[in-house]
C-alpha positions as CSV (number, residue, x, y, z in Angstrom):
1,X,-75.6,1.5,-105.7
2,X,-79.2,0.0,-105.4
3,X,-79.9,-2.1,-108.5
4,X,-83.4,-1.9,-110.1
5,X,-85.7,-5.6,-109.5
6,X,-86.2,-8.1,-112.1
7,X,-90.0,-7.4,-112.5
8,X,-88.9,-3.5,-113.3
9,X,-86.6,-4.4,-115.6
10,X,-89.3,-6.7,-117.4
11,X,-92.0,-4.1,-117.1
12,X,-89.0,-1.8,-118.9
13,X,-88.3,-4.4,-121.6
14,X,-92.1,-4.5,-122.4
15,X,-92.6,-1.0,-122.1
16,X,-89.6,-0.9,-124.9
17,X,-90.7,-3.8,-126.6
18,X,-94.3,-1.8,-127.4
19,X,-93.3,1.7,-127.7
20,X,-90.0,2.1,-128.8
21,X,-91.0,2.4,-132.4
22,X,-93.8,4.8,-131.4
23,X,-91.1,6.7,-129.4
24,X,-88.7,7.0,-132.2
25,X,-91.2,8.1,-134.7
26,X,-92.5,11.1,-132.3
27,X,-88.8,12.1,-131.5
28,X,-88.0,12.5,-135.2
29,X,-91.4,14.5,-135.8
30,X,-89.7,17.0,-134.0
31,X,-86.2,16.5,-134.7
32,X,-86.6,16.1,-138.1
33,X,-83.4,13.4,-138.1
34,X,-84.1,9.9,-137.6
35,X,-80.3,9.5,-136.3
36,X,-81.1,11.7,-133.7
37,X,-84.5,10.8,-132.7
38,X,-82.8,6.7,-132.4
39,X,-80.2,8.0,-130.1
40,X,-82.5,10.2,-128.0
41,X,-85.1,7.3,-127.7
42,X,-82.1,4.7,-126.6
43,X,-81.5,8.0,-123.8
44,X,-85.0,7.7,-122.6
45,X,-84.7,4.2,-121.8
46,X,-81.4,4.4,-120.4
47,X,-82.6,7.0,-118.1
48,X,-85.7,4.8,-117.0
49,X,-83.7,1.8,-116.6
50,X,-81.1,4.4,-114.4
51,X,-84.1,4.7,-111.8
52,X,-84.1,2.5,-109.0
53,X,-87.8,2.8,-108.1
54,X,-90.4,0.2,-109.5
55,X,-91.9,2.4,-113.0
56,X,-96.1,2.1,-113.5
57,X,-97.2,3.1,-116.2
58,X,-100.8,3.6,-116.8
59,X,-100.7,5.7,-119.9
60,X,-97.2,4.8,-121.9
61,X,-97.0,7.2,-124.6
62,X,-97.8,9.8,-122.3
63,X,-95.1,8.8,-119.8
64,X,-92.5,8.3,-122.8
65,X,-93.5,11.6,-123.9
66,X,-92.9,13.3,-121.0
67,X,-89.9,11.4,-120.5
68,X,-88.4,12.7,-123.9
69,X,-89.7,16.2,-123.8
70,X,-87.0,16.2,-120.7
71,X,-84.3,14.4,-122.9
72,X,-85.5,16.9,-125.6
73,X,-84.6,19.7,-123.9
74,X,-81.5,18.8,-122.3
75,X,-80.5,18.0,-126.1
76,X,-80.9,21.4,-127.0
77,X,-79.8,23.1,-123.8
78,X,-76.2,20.7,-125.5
79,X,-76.8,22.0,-128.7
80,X,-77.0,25.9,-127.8
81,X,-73.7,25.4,-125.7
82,X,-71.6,23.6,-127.9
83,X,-72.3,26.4,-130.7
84,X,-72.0,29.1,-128.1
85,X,-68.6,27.3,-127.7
86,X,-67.5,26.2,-131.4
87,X,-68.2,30.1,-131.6
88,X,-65.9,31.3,-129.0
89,X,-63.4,29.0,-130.5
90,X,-63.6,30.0,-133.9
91,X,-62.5,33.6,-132.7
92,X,-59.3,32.8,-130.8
93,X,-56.2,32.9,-132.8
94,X,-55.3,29.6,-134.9
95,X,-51.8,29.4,-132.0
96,X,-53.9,29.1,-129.6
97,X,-56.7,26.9,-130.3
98,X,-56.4,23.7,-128.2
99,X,-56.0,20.1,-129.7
100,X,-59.4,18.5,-130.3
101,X,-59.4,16.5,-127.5
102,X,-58.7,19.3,-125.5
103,X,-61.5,20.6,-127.0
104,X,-63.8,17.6,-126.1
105,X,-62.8,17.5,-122.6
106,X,-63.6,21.4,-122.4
107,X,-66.6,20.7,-124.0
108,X,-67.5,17.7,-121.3
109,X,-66.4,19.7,-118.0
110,X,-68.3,22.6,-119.8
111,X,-71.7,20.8,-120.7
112,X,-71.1,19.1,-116.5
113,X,-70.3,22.9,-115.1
114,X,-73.2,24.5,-116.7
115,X,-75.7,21.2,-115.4
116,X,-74.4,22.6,-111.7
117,X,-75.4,26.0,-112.1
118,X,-78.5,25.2,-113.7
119,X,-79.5,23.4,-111.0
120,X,-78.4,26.6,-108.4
121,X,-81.6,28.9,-107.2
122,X,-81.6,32.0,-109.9
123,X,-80.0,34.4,-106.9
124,X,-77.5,32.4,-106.0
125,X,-76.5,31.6,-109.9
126,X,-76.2,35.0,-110.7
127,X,-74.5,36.1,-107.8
128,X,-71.4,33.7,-108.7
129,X,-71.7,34.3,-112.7
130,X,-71.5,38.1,-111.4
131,X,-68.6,37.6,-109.6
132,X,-66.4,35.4,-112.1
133,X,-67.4,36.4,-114.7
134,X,-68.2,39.5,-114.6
135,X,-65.8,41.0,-111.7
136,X,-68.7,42.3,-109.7
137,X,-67.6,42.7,-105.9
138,X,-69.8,41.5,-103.1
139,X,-71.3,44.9,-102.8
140,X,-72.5,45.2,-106.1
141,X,-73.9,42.3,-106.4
142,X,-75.6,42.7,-103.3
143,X,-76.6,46.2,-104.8
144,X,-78.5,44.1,-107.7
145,X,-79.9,41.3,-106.1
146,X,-81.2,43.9,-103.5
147,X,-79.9,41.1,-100.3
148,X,-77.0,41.6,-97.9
149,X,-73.6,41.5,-98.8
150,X,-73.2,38.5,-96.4
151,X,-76.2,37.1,-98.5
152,X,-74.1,37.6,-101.4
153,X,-71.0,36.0,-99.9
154,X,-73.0,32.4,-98.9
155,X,-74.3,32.5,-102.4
156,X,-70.7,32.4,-103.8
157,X,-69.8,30.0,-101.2
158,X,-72.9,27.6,-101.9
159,X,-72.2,27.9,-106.1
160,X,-68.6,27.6,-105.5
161,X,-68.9,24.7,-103.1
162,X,-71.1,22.7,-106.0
163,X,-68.7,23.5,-108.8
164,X,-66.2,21.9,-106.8
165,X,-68.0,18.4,-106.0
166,X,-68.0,18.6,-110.1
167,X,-65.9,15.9,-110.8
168,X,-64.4,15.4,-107.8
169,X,-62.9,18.9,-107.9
170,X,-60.8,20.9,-109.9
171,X,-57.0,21.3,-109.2
């Protein structure tokens, strides 16, 4: 795994060193929780110091914003799942509710499956939500997304084929 150079990490220490308070302040403007705006700001730097290209920064607080606007979205995208989940739970009988950490691995593999498919091309995404979830054979799907039903089948294929590299596949 390439490992970022020393003068990147001090140009990163700086940059946090400078702006981190700034940072922190503008993330709970909009979250309206300092707890969360301190653990969203610690993600923005965790993703810079993730990058393995050398970071220049001309204007900081613009970079840092758009940095967290990302981070910021990809919080809620978390949030609106995990309700859309502690919903579904909620409505299974109490016998068959799994064990919380059940639950927290379902959540994890859930949260990872759904970062796949949102990085799928729209056509292909729904053509595999269409057919799990939904039933839909080749042919109707082709019918909807108005392509071929061989189209349709290297869609699955390709959606399928990333779902699998999740985690190193599923058994």
């Amino acid at each position: 795994m390439p490992s970022t150079s020393p003068a990147s990490h001090h140009g990163l220490a700086t940059l946090y060193r400078e702006q981190h308070s700034w940072l922190q302040r503008w993330l709970r403007c909009r979250l309206g929780c300092s707890h969360s705006a301190a653990d969203l700001a610690q993600d923005v730097f965790v993703r810079l110091l993730a990058k393995t290209e050398l970071i220049e920064v001309q204007a900081p607080r613009s970079f840092l914003a758009t940095v967290a606007q990302s981070v910021l979205s990809n919080h809620y995208r978390r949030q609106k799942l995990e309700k859309a989940y502690l919903q579904a739970l909620a409505t299974l009988p109490e016998a068959v509710i799994p064990d919380l950490e059940t639950q927290a691995i379902l959540l994890e593999t859930l949260l990872e499956l759904n970062a796949v498919l949102e990085r799928l091309e729209m056509p292909v995404r729904k053509a595999f939500l269409w057919s799990q979830l939904d039933g839909l054979n080749h042919g109707e799907i082709a019918e909807r997304l108005q392509v071929s039903i061989a189209t349709v089948k290297r869609y699955i294929i390709k959606a399928g084929a990333q779902c699998i590299l999740l985690d190193g596949g599923w058994s």
